[in-house]
C-alpha positions in Angstrom: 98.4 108.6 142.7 100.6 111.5 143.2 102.9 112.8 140.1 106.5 111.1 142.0 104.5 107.8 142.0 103.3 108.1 138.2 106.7 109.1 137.1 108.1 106.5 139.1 105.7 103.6 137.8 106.2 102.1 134.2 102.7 101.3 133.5 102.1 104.6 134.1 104.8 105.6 131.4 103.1 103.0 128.8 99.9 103.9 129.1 100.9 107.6 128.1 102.7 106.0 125.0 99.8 104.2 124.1 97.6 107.2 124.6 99.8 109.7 122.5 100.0 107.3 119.7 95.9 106.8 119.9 95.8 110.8 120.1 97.8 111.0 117.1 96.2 108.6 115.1 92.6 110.3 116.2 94.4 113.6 115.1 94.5 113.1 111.9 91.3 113.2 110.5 90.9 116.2 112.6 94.7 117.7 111.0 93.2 116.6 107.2 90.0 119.1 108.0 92.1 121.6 108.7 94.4 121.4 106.2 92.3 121.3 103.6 90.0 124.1 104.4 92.7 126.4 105.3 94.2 126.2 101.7 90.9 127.9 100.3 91.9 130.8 102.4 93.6 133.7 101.4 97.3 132.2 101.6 98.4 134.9 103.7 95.9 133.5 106.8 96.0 130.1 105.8 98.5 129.6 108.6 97.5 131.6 111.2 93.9 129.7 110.4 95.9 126.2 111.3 97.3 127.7 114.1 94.0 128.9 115.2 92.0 125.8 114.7 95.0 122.9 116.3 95.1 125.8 119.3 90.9 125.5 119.6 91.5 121.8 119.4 94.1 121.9 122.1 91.6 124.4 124.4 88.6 122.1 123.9 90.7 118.7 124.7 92.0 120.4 128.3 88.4 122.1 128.9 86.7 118.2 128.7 89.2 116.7 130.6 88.6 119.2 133.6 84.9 117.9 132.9 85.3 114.3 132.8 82.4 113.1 135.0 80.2 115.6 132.1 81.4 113.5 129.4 81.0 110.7 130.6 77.8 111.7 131.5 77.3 112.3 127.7 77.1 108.4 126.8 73.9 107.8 129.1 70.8 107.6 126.6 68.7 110.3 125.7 66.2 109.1 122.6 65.6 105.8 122.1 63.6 105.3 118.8 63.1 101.1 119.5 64.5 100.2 116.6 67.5 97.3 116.7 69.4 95.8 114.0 70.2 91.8 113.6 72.3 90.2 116.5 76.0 90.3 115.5 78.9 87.6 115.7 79.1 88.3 119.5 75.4 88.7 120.3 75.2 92.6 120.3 72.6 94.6 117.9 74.3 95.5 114.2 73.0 99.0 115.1 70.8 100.7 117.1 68.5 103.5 117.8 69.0 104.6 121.8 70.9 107.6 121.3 72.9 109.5 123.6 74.1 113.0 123.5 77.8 111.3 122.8 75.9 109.7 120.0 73.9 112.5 118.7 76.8 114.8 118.6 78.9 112.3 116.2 76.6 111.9 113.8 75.4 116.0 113.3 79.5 116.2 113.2 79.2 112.7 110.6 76.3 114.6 108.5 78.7 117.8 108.6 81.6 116.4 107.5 80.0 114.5 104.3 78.5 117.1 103.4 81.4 119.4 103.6 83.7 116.3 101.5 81.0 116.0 98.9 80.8 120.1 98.7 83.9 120.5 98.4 84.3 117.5 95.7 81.8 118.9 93.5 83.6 122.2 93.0 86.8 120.4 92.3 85.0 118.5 90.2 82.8 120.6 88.1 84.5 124.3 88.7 84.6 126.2 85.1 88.2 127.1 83.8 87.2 131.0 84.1 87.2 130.4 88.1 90.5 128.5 88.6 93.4 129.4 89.2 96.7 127.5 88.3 98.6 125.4 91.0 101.4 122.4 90.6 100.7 122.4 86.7 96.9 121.6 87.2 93.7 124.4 88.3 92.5 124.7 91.9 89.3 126.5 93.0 90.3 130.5 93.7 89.9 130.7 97.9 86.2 131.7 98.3 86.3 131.1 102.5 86.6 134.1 104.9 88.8 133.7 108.3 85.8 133.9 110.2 84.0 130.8 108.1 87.1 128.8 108.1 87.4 128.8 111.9 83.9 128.5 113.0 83.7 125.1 110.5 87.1 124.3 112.2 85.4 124.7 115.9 82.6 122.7 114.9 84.7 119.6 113.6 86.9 119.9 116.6 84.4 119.8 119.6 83.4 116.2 117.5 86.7 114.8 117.3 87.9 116.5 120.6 84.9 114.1 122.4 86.0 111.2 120.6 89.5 111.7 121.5 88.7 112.5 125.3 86.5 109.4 125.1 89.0 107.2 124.1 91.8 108.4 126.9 89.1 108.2 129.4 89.1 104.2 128.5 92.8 103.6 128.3 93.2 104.6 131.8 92.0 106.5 134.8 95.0 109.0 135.3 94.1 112.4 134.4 97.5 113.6 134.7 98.7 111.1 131.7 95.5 112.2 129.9 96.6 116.1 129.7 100.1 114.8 129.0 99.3 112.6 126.3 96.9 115.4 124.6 99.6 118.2 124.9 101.9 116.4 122.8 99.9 114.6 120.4 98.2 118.6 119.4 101.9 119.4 119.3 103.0 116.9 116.9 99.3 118.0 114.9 100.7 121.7 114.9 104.1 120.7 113.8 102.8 118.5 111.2 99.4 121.1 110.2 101.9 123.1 107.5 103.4 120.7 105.8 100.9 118.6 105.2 98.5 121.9 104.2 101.3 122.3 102.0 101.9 118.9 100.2 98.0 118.8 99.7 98.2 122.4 98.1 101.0 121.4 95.5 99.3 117.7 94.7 96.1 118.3 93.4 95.0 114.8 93.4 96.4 114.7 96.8 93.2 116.8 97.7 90.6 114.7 96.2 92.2 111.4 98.2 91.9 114.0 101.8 88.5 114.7 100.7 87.9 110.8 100.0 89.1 110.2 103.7 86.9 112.7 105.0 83.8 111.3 103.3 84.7 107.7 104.8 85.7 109.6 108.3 82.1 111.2 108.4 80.0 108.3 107.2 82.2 106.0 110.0 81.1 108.7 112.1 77.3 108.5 111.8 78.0 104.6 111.7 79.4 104.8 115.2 76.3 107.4 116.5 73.8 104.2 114.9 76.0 101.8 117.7 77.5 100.2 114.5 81.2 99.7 115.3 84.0 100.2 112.6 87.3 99.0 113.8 89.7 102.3 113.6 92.6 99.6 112.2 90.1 99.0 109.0 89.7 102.7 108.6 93.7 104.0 109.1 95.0 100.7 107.1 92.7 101.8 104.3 94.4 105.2 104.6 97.3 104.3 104.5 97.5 102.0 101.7 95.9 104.4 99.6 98.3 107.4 100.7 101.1 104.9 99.9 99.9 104.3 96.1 99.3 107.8 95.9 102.8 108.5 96.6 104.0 106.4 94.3 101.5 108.1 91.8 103.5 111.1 92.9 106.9 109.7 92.5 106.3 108.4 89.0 104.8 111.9 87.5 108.1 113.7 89.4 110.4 111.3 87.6 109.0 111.7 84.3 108.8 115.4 84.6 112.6 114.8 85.1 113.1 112.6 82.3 111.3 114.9 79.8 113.5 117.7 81.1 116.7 116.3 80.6 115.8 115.1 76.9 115.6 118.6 76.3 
């Protein structure tokens, strides 16, 4: 279909709404990475390291699309172990052990990614006094991450969720045209988002252990979906949300008494 007939044809138009606000949504867990290993930077590259890794994203999103017939490609099986789970409400296998590269890639990026939550829970969990450093009234781990570091853990998470994301526009419709469309902006809407939410978790420490939470659940989903055991994304963002939304109330309440207190004196 040529680009007057696309523009012309309102399907056309709501399948690139649908597919920017799937982007999105897949963004995030990608944006939440970033933003919470860029603030263990130095804060004078934590920036540009956001703007490095949501450009990468961008870069690896266009460079699949121009290989579509790879990716697909990437869901035929590769090692199939013989092993099935029970039958499920609609007859398929609970999980499963015929693994494709699609599959194998998700869960290595799965194993990563709860290993890198958990890692980074630990230190805000059991770092001394001696090695913290004071941020929004409470202690935060000193940066211990070089540039190079940062962005090479950034690259690795990306090429995961940038497969997942092509993957999914490759389903919701055969245009490749609305598929680079659609990616352009949602990245867009990441890198105009990437600082302030870097810097909302940087001033709210508990903030940071709820991003690390969702990261842990993100990466065990992850090596759920690699297994063939599906995990409606709704479950997952709902969750998410709900929890971000009591957190923010958290937030609200310890501003207002913070308030309070000060005008008593």
């Amino acid at each position: 279909m040529s680009a007057v007939a696309l523009l012309a044809d309102p399907a056309a138009w709501a399948a690139l709404a649908t597919l920017v606000v799937m982007e999105i949504v897949l963004g995030i867990d990608n944006l939440i990475f970033i933003a919470v290993l860029s603030n263990k930077l130095p804060e004078n590259t934590r920036q540009r390291a956001r703007r490095t890794g949501i450009g990468l994203a961008l870069a690896m999103r266009l460079l699949l699309l121009t290989a579509i017939a790879w990716i697909i490609g990437l869901q035929a099986t590769v090692i199939d172990l013989g092993i099935t789970g029970p039958a499920g409400a609609h007859g398929e296998p609970s999980f499963e052990t015929a693994l494709s590269w699609k599959d194998i890639i998700l869960i290595a990026g799965g194993l990563f990614l709860m290993y890198k939550a958990t890692r980074e829970i630990h230190h805000s969990v059991d770092t001394p006094a001696v090695e913290t450093d004071s941020v929004a009234g409470g202690v935060r781990k000193a940066a211990e991450l070089t540039f190079t570091a940062a962005i090479l853990q950034i690259i690795a998470l990306d090429i995961v969720f940038s497969i997942d994301s092509i993957l999914t526009a490759v389903g919701m419709t055969e245009h490749v045209a609305i598929m680079y469309v659609a990616v352009v902006i949602a990245v867009g809407v990441m890198l105009v988002a990437a600082d302030p939410l870097a810097n909302f978790i940087g001033k709210n420490l508990s903030v940071v252990m709820l991003a690390l939470g969702f990261l842990l659940m993100v990466g065990m989903v992850l090596v759920a979906e690699g297994f063939g055991a599906h995990v409606p994304k709704g479950y997952i963002y709902t969750a998410m949300g709900f929890s971000g939304a009591i957190e923010g109330l958290n937030i609200w309440q310890r501003r207002a008494k913070t308030r309070k207190a000060r005008g008593s004196h």
